[in-house]
C-alpha positions in Angstrom: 6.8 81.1 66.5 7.5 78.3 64.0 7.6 75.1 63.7 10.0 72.4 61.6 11.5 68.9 61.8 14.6 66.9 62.3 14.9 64.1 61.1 18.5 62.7 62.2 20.4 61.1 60.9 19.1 58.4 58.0 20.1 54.7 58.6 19.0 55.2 62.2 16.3 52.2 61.4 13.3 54.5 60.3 14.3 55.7 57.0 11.1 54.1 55.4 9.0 56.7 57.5 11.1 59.7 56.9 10.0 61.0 53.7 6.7 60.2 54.9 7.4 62.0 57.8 8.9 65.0 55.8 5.8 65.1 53.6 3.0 65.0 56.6 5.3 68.1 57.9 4.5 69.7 54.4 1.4 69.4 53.7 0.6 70.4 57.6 2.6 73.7 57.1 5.9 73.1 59.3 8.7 75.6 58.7 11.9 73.5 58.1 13.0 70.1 57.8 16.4 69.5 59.2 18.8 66.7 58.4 21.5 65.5 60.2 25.3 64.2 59.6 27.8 62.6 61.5 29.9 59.7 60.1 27.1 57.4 58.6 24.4 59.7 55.9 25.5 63.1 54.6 23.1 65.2 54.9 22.5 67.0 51.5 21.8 63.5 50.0 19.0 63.3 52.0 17.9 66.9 51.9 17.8 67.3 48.0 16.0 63.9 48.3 13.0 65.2 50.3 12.7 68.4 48.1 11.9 66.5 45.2 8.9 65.0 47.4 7.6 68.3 48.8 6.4 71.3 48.1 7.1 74.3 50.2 8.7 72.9 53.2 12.5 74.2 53.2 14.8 72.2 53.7 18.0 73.0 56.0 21.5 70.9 57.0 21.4 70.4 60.9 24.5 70.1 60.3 27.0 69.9 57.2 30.2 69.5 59.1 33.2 72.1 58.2 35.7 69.5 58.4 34.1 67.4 56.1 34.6 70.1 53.3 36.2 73.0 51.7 34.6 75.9 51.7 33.9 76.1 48.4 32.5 72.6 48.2 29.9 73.9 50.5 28.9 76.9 48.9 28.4 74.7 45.5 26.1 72.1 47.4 23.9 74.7 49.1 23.8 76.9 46.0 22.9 74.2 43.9 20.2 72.8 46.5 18.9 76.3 46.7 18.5 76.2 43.2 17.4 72.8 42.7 14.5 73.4 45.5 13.1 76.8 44.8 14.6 78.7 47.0 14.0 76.3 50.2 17.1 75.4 51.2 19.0 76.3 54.5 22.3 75.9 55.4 23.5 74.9 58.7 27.4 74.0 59.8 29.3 73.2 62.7 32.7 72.2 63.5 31.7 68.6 65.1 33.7 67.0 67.8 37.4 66.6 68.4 36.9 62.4 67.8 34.5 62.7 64.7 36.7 65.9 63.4 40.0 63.7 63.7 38.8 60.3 63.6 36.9 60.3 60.3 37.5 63.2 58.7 41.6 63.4 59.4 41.2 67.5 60.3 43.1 68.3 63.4 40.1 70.1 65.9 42.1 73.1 66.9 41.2 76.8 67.0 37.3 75.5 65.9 36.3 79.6 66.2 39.1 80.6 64.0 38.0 77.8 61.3 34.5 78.2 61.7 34.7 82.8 60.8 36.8 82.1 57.9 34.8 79.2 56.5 31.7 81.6 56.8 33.3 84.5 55.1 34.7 82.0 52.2 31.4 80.2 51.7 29.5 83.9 51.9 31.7 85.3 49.5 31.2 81.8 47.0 27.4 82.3 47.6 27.3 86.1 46.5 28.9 84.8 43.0 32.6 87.0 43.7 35.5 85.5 42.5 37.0 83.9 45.2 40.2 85.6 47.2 40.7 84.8 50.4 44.5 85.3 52.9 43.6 84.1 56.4 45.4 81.7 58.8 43.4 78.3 57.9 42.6 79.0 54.0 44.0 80.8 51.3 42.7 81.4 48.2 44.0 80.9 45.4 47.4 78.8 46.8 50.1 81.4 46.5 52.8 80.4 43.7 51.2 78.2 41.5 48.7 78.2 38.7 45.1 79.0 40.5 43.3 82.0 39.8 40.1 83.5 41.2 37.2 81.9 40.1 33.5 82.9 40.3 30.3 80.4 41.3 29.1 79.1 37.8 25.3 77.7 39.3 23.2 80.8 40.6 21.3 80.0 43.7 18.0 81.0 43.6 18.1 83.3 46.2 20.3 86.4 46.8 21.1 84.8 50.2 20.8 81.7 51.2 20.5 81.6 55.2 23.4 80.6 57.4 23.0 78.7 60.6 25.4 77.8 63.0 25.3 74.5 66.1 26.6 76.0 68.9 26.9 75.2 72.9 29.3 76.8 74.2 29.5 80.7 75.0 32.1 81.5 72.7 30.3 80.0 69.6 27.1 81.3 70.4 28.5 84.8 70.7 30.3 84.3 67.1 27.1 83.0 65.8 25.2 85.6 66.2 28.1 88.5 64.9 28.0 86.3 61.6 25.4 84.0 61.0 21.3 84.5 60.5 20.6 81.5 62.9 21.7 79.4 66.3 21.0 76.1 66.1 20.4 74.8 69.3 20.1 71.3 71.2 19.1 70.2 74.9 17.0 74.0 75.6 15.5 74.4 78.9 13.1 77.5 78.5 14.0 78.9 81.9 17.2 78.9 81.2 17.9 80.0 77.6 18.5 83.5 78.1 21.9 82.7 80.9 22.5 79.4 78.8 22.4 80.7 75.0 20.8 84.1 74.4 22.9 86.5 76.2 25.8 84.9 74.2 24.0 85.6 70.9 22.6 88.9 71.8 26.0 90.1 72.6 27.7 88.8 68.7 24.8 91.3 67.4 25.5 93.8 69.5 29.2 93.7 68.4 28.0 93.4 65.1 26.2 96.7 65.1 22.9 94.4 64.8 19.8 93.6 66.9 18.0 89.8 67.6 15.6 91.4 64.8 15.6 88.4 62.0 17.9 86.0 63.5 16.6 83.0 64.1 16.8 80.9 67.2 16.1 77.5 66.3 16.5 75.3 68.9 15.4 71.1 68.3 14.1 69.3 71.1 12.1 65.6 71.3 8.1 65.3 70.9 6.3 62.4 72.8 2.1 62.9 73.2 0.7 61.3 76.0 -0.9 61.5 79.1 2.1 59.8 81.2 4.6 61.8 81.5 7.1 60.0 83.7 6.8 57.2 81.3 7.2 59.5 78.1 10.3 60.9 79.9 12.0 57.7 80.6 11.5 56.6 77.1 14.7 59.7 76.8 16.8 58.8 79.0 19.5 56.8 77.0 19.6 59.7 74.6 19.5 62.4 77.2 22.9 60.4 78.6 24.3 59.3 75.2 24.8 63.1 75.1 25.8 64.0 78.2 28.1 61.4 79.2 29.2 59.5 76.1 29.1 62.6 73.7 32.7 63.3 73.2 36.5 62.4 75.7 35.9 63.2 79.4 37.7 66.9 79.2 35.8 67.7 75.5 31.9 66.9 76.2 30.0 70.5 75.2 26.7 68.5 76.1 28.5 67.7 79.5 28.8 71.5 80.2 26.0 72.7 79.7 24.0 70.6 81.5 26.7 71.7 84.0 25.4 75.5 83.5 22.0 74.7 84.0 22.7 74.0 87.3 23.3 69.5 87.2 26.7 70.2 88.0 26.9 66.7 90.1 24.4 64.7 88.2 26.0 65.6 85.1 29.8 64.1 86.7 28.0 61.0 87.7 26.2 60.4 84.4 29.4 60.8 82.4 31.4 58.6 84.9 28.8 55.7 84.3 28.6 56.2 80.7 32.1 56.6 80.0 32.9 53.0 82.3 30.6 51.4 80.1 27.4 51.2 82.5 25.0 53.2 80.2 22.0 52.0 81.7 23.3 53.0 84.9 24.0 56.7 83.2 20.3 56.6 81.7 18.9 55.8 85.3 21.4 58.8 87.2 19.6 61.6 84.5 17.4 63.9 86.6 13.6 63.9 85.1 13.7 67.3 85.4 16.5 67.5 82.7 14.8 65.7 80.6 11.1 67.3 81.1 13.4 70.6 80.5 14.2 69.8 77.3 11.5 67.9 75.5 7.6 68.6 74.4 6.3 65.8 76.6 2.5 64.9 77.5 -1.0 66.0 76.5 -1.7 69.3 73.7 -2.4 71.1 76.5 0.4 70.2 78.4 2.9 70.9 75.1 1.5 74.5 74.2 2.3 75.3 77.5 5.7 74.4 76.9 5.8 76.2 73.2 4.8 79.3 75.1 7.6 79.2 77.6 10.0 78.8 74.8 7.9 81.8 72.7 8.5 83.8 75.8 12.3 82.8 76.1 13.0 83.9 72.6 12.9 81.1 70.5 11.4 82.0 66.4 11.6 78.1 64.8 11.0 75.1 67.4 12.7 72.3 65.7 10.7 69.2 67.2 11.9 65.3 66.7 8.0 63.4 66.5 9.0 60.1 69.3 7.1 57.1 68.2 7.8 53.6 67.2 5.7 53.7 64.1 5.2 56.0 61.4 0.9 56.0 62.9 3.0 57.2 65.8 5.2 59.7 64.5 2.3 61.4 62.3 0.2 61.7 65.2 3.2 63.4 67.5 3.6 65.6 64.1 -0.1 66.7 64.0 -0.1 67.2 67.7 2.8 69.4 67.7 0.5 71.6 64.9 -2.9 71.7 67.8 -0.4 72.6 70.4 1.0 75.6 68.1 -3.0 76.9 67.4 -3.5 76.0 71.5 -1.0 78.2 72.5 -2.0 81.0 70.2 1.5 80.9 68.3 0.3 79.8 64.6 0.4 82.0 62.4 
């Protein structure tokens, strides 16, 4: 198993430790560094900015949002990041949410399943350097009637193929993301429940894809806090754990919501979201379980944490994304190089 980084979204307060961050990654032989978008950073600003500091680290989107671009915009950015970085660059999508999707961006959030195949097959086909044709329901290329033509990528990535990851919760996506993508990207994992929460899904898209779990990576991103206390490590999560699950999204449109539902905090989940969403977010931080959270987090000793990173081998996980915790960049580096002991601990390093 591998390991990389996320590094959320910049202007989140620690954007003077990042590319330090990034570059302590590098030089200790993570996988991937992920970036993040939503409506504040883009994230292929902020990726092409930490391949000019590194060496061999790739670099991926976690996520560029569809709605935020056409198609072809998208395949120009990652080809050119490809290109610009050596071949290190990955190239991660999803759909958003219904507010962030209509809010900011103006794109109505309907038929995201529809939207998300045909932006795949457009960018692919961009990628690969073939003049662009394309007749489906959300995009057609070029606009019948008037004076487009087929045009063909002008910047060669520098890879053949660049990979293609897809964010996806629910079971629909997940099975669609593994008929067309090379990668899941994946948030809130519980170990003991991956396979009935995500994996099934996937494994099924390959299987109707006439494909096998053989090179597709599962690439799930979970927080990573050293210590020996791990009740106080855990509580340190519990505004993010119920940003997600009860202020992520309206009441009827929260995919964090529901799956924490299908890993079996059917009520705590309701509760959590009814606090958050009447505004008493400390009372939804105090209503998550700590079993949720220890779930879904790298929390404790080395010891503690290769046990952990060998639950998730076991459940089928190839590229642990982890998030360092820490309220200083000393901080962050030391959850970094713990992350790397844990890895040779648990007899996963390559």
């Amino acid at each position: 198993m591998r390991l990389g980084i996320n590094l959320g979204y910049w202007g989140a307060g620690m954007d003077g430790d990042n590319l330090a961050v990034a570059q302590e990654a590098d030089r200790l032989g993570y996988d991937v560094c992920w970036a993040a978008e939503a409506y504040g950073s883009d994230a292929p600003t902020v990726l092409a900015w930490v391949a000019a500091r590194t060496e061999s680290i790739d670099v991926g989107s976690a996520i560029m949002q569809i709605p935020a671009r056409q198609p072809a915009m998208t395949a120009m950015t990652a080809a050119t990041l490809d290109s610009l970085s050596g071949g290190r660059f990955r190239l991660g999508l999803g759909v958003s949410g219904p507010q962030v999707s209509e809010g900011w961006y103006g794109v109505a959030f309907d038929k995201p399943l529809a939207r998300t195949r045909e932006y795949v097959e457009i960018v692919r086909k961009a990628m690969a350097r073939e003049r662009l044709t394309y007749d489906g329901e959300h995009w057609t290329l070029p606009l019948p009637g008037g004076p487009g033509k087929p045009i063909k990528l002008t910047v060669h990535p520098q890879r053949e193929h660049i990979p293609l990851y897809i964010a996806a919760i629910g079971p629909k996506n997940l099975e669609q993301t593994g008929e067309i993508a090379d990668g899941a990207l994946l948030i809130f994992p519980s170990a003991a429940h991956l396979e009935e929460t995500a994996l099934r899904h996937i494994r099924a898209g390959r299987e109707k894809a006439g494909l096998t779990m053989d090179g597709f990576d599962v690439c799930p991103t979970v927080p990573l806090a050293v210590g020996d206390d791990v009740g106080a490590l855990a509580d340190t999560f519990r505004p993010y754990t119920a940003l997600y699950v009860g202020g992520m999204g309206s009441r009827g449109q929260n995919f964090y919501n529901r799956l924490a539902r299908r890993m079996g905090y059917e009520k705590e989940a309701a509760e959590i979201q009814d606090r958050y969403l009447s505004g008493d977010k400390d009372g939804a931080a105090a209503a998550v379980p700590h079993q949720l959270i220890d779930d879904t987090t790298l929390l404790g000793p080395v010891e503690r944490i290769a046990d952990r990173m060998r639950a998730y081998a076991e459940a089928g996980v190839t590229t642990l994304t982890v998030s360092p915790a820490g309220f200083t960049l000393d901080e962050r580096i030391a959850a970094l190089r713990a992350g790397t002991r844990a890895l040779e601990h648990a007899g996963l390093a390559d």
